[in-house]
MIDOKOL-683863 format. One line per 5 residues: number of its first residue (from 1); for each residue x, y, z of C-alpha. Coordinates in steps of 0.02 Angstrom, whole numbers, plus 50000, padded with zeros to 5 digits. Last residue first. Layout:
N
NUM	X Y Z | ... .
END
This chain:
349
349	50116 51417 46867 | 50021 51557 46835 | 49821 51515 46891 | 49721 51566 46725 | 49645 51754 46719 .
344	49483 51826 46755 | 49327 51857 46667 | 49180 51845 46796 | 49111 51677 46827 | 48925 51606 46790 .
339	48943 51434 46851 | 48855 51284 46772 | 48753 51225 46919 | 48641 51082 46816 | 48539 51224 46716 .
334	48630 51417 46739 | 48697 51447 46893 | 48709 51581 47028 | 48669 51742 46945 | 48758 51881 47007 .
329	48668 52043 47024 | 48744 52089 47196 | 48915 52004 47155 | 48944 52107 47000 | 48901 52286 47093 .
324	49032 52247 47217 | 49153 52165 47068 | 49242 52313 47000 | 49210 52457 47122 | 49255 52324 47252 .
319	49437 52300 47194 | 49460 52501 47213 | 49404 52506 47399 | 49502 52366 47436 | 49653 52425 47378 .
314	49789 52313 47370 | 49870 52338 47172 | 49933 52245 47064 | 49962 52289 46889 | 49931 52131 46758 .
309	49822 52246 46643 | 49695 52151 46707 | 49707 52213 46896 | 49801 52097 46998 | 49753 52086 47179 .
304	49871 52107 47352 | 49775 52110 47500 | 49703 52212 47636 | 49651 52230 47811 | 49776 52083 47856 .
299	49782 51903 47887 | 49644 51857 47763 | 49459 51801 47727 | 49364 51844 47589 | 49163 51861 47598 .
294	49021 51850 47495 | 49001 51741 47335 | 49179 51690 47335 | 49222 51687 47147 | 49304 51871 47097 .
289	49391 51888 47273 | 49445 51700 47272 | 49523 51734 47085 | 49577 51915 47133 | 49681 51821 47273 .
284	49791 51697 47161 | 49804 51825 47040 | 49895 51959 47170 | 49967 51788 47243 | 50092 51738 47063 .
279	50091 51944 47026 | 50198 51935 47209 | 50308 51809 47158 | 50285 51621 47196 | 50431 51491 47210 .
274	50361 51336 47139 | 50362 51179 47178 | 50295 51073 47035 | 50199 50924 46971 | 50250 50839 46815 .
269	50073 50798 46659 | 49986 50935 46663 | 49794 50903 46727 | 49767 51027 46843 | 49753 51051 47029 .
264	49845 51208 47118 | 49896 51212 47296 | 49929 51393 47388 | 50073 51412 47527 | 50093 51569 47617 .
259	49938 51622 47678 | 49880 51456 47703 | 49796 51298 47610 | 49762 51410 47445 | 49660 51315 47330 .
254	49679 51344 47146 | 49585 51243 47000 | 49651 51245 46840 | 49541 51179 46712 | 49607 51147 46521 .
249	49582 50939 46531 | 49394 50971 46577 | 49376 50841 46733 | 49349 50961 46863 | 49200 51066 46793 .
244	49178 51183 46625 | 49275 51322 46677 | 49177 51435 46595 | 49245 51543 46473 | 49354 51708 46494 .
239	49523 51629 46549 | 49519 51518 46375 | 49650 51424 46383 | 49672 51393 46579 | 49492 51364 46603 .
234	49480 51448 46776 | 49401 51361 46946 | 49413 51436 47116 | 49426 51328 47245 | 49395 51408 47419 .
229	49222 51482 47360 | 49171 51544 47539 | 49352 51651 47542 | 49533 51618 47561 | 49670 51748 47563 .
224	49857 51734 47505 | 49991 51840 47579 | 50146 51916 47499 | 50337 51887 47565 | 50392 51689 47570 .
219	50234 51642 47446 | 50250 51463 47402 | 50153 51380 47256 | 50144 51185 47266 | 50071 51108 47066 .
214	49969 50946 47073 | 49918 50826 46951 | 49748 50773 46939 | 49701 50584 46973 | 49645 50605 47135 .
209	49555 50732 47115 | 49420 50640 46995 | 49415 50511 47143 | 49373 50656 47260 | 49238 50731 47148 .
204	49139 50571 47160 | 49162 50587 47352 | 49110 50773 47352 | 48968 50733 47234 | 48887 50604 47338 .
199	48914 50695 47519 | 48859 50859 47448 | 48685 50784 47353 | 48653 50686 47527 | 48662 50838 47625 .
194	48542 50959 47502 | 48439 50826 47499 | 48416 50802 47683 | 48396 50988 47688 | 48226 50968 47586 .
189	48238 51062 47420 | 48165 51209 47399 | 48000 51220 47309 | 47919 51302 47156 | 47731 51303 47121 .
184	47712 51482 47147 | 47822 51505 47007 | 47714 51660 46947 | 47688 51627 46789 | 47686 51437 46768 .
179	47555 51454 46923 | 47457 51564 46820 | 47459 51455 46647 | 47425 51307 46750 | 47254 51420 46834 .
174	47217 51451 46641 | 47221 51248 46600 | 47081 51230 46733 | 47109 51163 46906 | 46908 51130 46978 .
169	46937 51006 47128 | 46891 50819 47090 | 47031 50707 47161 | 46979 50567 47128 | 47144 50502 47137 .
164	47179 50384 46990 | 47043 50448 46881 | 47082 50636 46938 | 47252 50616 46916 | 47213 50514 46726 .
159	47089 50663 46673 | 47233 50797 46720 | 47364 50724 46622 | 47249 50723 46482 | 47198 50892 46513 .
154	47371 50959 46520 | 47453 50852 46368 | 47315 50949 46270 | 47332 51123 46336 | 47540 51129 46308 .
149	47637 51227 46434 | 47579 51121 46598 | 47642 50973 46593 | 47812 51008 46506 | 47812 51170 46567 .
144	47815 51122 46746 | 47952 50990 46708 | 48066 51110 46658 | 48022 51226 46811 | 48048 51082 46945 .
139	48212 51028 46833 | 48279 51216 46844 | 48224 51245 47025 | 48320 51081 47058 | 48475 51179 46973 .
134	48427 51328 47104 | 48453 51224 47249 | 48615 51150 47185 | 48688 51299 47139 | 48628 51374 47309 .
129	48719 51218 47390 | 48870 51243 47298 | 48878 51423 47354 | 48814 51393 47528 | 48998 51286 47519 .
124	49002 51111 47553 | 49037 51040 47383 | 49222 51117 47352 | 49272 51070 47554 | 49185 50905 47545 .
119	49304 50880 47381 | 49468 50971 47454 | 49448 50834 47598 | 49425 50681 47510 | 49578 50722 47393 .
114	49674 50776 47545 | 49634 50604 47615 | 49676 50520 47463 | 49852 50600 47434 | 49903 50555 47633 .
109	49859 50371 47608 | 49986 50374 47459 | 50074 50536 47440 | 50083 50727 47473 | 50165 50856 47396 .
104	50316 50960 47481 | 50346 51115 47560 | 50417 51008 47711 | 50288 51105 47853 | 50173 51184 47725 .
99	50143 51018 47651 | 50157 50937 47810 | 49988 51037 47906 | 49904 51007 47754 | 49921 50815 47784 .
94	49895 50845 47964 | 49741 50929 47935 | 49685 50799 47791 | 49622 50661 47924 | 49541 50760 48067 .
89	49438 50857 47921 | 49390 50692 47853 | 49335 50625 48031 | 49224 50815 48087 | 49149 50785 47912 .
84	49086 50600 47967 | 49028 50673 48154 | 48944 50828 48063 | 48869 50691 47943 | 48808 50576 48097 .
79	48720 50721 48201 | 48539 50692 48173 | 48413 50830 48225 | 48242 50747 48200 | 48326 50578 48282 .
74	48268 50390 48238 | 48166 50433 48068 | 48303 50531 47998 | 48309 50729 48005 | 48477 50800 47936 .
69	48567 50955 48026 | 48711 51014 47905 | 48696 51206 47896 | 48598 51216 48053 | 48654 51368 48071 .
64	48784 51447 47951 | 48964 51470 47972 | 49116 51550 47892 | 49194 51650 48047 | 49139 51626 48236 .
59	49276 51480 48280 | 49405 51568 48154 | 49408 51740 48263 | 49337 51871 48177 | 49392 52061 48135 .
54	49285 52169 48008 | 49276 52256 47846 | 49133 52285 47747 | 49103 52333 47572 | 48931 52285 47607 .
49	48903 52156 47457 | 49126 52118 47489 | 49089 52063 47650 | 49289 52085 47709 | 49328 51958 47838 .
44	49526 52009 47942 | 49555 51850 48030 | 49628 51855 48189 | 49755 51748 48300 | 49858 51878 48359 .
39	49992 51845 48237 | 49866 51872 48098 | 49782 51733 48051 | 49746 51644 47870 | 49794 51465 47921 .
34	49678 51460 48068 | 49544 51448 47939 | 49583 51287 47915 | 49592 51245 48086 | 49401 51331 48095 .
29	49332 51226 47962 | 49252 51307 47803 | 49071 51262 47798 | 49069 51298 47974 | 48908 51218 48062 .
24	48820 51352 48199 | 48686 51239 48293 | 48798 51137 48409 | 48728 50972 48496 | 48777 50947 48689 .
19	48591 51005 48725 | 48552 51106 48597 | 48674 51233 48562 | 48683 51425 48482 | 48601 51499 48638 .
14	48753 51420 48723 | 48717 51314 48886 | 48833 51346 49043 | 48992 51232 49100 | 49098 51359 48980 .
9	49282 51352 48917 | 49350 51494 48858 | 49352 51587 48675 | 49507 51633 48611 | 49570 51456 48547 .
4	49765 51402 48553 | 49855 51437 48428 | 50011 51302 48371 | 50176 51382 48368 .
END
């Protein structure tokens, strides 16, 4: 039975609209969401810096203002990459909608637009745009001491600006040693960036997709949760290195599509349906737990985890005693966005 949304029809303005234009962007859709209800059409999101647990509906869970406004030169606040996300969304939800419906794998036209889908959904996190973000810190700083780290390749630099510029303000070698100090000089990057960085990746990351192979798990008693890092990557081999990206032949990459069902994209050579057990979820969920950088999202007030002695256990209280502290003193990326992930185990298939 298909849910219909909570929240009424209004003729009125929001204070989250201008004009007909929305200001609150999901970066995890709202019929996605849908897929991790209760039976009254809840989602139960724990903040896991807070230790907080609280009810949402899907259309006021997992979004950010403004998240995907662009400026162009015809419209400060243009709309076209909410209208081309709203399309790939349209296009996958049915596919998703099947593979929980037959319990069986997608093909042809059906394959790409999941493989579209899952990577917008992997790139459009704040996650992936804070990696981002802080990766152009990394060039902006690299470059910075380049410049400014070495006196001679300073004042030479600084002779041809002035010459080309005449620009004569007094900037001494000592001010560059400040400013490489104190990072005054670093910038974020404009939004349109940040947009045009997602929308290349995800599309290069969909053709990597589409090659992988792709395991079905199926949960008929336990529930799987989702978070703001959907797609939690493991190296399969080695559970406590990085990942190492899509393309590494040892990556498993889960993405659960609804409480009961869970894809999983590798590079083994038969796809599977599989029949998951409860230990099968209890990893599947410590895995969105450990990589989501703030909040899980799930049926009920708790979940099933696996400790690393393979116990699992669903107490919340006892799950955030091991990662609450990690998550506050987390550190994002290291240079290009390579992820800094807590020790965890591969995805059992």
């Amino acid at each position: 039975m298909s849910r219909r949304s909570a929240i009424p029809p209004s003729n009125k303005k929001s204070a989250r609209c201008t004009g007909n234009r929305p200001r609150m962007h999901h970066y995890l859709p709202a019929s996605f969401l849908r897929r991790f209800t209760n039976t009254e059409g809840f989602l139960h999101v724990w903040d896991m810096l807070d230790d907080r647990l609280f009810k949402s509906k899907p259309e006021n869970a997992a979004r950010e203002r403004d998240f995907y406004t662009v400026a162009t030169t015809d419209s400060p606040t243009d709309v076209s990459t909410e209208r081309l996300i709203g399309d790939i969304e349209a296009k996958a939800s049915p596919v998703i909608e099947g593979i929980i419906r037959n319990n069986q794998l997608p093909e042809g036209e059906d394959w790409v637009n999941l493989a579209v889908f899952v990577g917008l959904l992997d790139q459009r996190t704040p996650l992936a745009r804070k990696m981002y973000d802080e990766s152009d810190k990394a060039i902006q700083r690299m470059v910075a001491r380049q410049f400014f780290g070495n006196r001679e390749i300073f004042e030479k630099g600084l002779a041809q600006y002035r010459k080309a510029t005449g620009d004569d303000r007094v900037f001494t070698y000592d001010d560059a040693q400040e400013l490489l100090n104190t990072e005054e000089y670093l910038r974020d990057a404009h939004q349109n960036k940040h947009i045009s960085m997602m929308l290349q990746l995800s599309m290069s990351l969909a053709g990597i997709i589409g090659k992988m192979t792709t395991h079905l798990l199926i949960s008929r008693q336990v529930e799987f949760i989702t978070g703001d890092c959907p797609l939690p990557q493991f190296n399969k081999l080695r559970p406590q290195a990085y990942a190492a990206g899509w393309s590494n032949p040892d990556v498993e990459v889960g993405f659960p599509i609804s409480s009961t069902h869970c894809l999983v994209f590798c590079w083994d050579a038969k796809p599977e349906v599989i029949e998951a057990d409860e230990t099968h979820v209890a990893n599947a969920n410590l895995q969105i737990a450990q990589k989501s950088q703030r909040y899980t999202f799930a049926p009920g007030d708790s979940f099933s985890w696996m400790e690393e002695d393979g116990s699992v256990h669903t107490d919340l209280k006892q799950l955030h005693e091991r990662i609450g502290q990690h998550k506050k003193d987390f550190k994002t990326v290291e240079f290009f966005g390579a992820m800094a992930p807590m020790p965890g185990q591969a995805f059992e298939v």
